[in-house]
C-alpha positions in Angstrom: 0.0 0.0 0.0 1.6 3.6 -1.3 2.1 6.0 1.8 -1.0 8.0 0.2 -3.1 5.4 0.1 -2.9 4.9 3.7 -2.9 8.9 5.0 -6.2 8.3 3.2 -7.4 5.5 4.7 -6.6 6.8 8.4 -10.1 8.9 8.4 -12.6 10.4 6.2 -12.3 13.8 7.8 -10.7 17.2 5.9 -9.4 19.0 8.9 -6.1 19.3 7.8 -3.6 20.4 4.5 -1.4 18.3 2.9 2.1 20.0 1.1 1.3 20.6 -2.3 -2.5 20.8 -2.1 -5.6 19.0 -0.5 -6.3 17.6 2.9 -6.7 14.7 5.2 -7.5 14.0 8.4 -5.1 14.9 11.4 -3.3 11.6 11.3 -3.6 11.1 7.6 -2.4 14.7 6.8 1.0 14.2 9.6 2.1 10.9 7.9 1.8 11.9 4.7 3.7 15.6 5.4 6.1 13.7 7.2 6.5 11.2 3.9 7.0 14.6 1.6 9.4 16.5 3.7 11.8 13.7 4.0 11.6 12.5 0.3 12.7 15.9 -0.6 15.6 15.7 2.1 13.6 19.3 3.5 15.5 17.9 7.3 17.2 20.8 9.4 19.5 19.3 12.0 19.1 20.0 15.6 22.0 20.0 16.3 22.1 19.1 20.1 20.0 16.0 19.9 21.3 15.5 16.1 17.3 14.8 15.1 15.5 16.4 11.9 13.0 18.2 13.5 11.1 19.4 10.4 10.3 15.8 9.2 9.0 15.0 12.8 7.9 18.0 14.3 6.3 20.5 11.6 4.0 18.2 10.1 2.3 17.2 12.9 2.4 21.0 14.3 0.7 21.9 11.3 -2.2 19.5 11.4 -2.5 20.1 14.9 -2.5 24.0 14.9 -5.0 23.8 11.7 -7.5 21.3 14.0 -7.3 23.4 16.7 -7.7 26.5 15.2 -4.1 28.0 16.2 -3.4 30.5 13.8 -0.3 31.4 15.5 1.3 27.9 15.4 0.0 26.9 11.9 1.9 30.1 10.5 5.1 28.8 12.3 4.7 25.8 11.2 4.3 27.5 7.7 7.1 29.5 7.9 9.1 26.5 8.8 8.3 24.9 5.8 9.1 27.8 3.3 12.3 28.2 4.8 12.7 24.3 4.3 11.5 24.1 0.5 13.8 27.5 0.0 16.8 25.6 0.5 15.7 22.7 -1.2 14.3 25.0 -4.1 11.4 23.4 -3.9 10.0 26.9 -4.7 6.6 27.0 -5.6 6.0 24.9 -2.8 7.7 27.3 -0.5 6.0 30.6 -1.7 2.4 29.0 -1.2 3.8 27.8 2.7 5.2 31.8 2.8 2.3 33.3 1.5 0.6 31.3 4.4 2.5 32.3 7.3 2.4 35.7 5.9 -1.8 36.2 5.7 -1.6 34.8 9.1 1.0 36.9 11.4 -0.4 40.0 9.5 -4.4 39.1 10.3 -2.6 38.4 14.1 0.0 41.7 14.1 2.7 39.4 14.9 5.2 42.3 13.3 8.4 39.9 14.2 7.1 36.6 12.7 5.5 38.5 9.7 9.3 40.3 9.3 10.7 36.7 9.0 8.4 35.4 6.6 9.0 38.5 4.5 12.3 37.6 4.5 11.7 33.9 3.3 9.2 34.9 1.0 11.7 37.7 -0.3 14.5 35.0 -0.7 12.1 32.8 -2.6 11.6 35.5 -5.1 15.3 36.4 -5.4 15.8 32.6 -6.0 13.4 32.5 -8.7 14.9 35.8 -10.1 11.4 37.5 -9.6 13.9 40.4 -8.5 10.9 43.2 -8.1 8.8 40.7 -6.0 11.8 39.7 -3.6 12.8 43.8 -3.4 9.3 44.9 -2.3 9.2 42.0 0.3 12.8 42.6 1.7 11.8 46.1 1.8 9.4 45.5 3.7 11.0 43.1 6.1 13.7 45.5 6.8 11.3 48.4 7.7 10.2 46.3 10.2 13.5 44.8 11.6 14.4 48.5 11.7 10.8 49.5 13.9 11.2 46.6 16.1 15.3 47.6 17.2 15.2 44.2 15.9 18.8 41.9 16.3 18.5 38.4 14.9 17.0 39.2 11.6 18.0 42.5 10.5 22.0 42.0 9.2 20.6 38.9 7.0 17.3 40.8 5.7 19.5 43.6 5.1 22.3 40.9 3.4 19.4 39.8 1.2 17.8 42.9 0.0 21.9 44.0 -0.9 22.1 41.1 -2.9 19.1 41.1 -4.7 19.6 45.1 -5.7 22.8 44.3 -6.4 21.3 40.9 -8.9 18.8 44.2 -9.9 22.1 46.3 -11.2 21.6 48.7 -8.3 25.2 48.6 -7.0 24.6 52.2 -4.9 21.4 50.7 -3.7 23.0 47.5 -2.4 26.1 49.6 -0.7 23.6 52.0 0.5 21.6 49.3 2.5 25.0 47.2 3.9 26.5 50.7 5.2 23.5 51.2 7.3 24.8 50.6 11.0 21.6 48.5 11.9 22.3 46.0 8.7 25.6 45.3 10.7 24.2 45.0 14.2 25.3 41.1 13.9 28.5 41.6 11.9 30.6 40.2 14.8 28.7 36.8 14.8 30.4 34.3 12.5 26.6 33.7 10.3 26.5 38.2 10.4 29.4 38.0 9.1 29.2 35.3 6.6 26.0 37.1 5.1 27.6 40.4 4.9 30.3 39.5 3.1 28.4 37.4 1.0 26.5 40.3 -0.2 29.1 42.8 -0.4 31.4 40.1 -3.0 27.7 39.9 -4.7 27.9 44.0 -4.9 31.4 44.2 -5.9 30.9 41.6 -8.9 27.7 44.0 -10.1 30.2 47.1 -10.5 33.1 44.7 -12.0 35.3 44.5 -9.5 36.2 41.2 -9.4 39.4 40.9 -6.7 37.0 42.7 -4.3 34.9 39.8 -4.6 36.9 37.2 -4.3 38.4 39.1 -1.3 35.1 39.3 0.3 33.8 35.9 -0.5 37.1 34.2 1.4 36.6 36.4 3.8 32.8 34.6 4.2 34.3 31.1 4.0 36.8 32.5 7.0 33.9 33.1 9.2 32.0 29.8 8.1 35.5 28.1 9.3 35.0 29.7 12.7 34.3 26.9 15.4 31.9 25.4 16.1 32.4 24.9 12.6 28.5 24.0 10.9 28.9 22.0 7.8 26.3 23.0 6.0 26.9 26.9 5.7 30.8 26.0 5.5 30.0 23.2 2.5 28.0 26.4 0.8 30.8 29.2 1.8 32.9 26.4 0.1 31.2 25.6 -2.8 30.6 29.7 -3.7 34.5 30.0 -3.5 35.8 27.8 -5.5 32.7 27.9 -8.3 33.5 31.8 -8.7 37.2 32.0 -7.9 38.7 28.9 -8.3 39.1 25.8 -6.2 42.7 27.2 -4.8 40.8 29.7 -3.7 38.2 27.3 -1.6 41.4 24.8 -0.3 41.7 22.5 -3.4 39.6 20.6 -5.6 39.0 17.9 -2.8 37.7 20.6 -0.8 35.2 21.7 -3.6 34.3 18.3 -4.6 33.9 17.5 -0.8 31.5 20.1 -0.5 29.5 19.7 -3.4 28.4 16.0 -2.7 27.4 17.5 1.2 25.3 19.8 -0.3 23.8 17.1 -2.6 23.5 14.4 -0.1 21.9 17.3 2.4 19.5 18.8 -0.1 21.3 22.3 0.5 20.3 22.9 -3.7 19.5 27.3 -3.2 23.5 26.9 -1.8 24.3 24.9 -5.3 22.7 27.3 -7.4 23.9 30.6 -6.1 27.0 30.7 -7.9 25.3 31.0 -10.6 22.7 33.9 -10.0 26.0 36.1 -9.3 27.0 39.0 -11.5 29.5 38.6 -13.9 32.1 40.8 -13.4 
């Protein structure tokens, strides 16, 4: 019997969605979630019980939050899942889960979570090079990292929206956001820090300055070497390295090679296909 044969058979109720469209009953609705987001490797590790929580957790969240009516926890759970299917560029998938969370935190004036989703929802459109899209939405995001004296979000939102008015041509635009001194509240964290410099080698290779970029993007791939080193982020500081500037560049072919077939094997595919949405200088 296919997994979606039984998720089916569990009850004949509707009560809650399914990824992709449709619902099922609770039970029926949290196995067959559970099925999708781990054929499509959409698993974030927690790290200190090394589990994937979004293959065991979120689905069931979701079809609880959506039986219960919790709006508040279904749009987490939403969130969670745009996030997931942004890295795996399962991107379609991951605007309809953003477009979700974001209906919900506005209809609830959860300014924070709503800032977030922005941001995913804004990265989705940058992914899918619907460049206008993703610039209204990071926009917006970063107005409201900026109202809230926000910390944990604003230095990426701000990293994003650079790189996407940088993808846009708008190198002034780009430097004009990253020199704001709230986009580098979180510059000394090693993940600040990565995203800055990310998006100031994506600025640098929109106005053809090419050693600047390469300067900046070892200068990410530094900060993703920091301990406690995360291999994920460092397979995709990495892989952006030695794709753009060489593998000499990244610490040798191996290395490159090495990080390629983590990225793979981990689903990381947005990290695989950034090199190539980057200006050519």
């Amino acid at each position: 019997m296919s997994t979606a044969a039984l998720a089916n058979g569990l009850a004949q109720s509707a009560e809650s969605s399914v990824i992709g469209g449709g619902r099922l009953s609770l039970a029926g609705a949290t196995l067959l979630n559970g099925y999708l987001v781990t054929a499509v490797t959409m698993c974030d590790v927690h790290r200190p019980t090394l589990t994937h929580i979004t293959p065991e957790v979120v689905p069931a969240a979701l079809a609880i939050a959506e039986r219960e009516g919790q709006p508040f926890s279904a749009g987490i759970a939403h969130q969670l899942l745009a996030a997931s299917c942004l890295r795996s560029l399962r991107l379609e998938q991951g605007l309809a889960h953003a477009d979700a969370a974001i209906r919900i935190f506005r209809e609830l004036g959860a300014r924070w979570e709503l800032a977030s989703s922005l941001g995913d929802r804004g990265a989705i459109h940058r992914m899918a090079s619907r460049l206008d899209a993703a610039e209204l939405d990071l926009r917006e995001a970063f107005v409201l990292c900026r109202d809230l004296k926000e910390r944990a979000l604003i230095t990426w939102t701000a990293s994003e929206l650079a790189r996407t008015l940088a993808a846009q041509g708008d190198a002034g635009g780009a430097r004009g956001v990253l020199a704001d001194p709230l986009a580098r509240i979180a510059e000394g964290e090693p993940s600040g820090a990565m995203a800055l410099a990310f998006a100031e080698a994506v600025t640098a290779l929109a106005e053809g300055d090419r050693p600047g970029a390469r300067t900046r993007s070892v200068e990410a791939l530094a900060a993703a070497s920091m301990p406690p080193v995360v291999p994920n982020p460092h397979a995709a500081a990495v892989w952006w390295v030695g794709s753009l500037f060489g593998p000499e560049a990244a610490g040798g072919q191996r290395a490159v090679e090495e990080a390629r077939e983590l990225l793979e094997r981990n689903g990381w595919r947005q990290a695989l296909l950034e090199p190539d949405l980057a200006p050519r200088a």
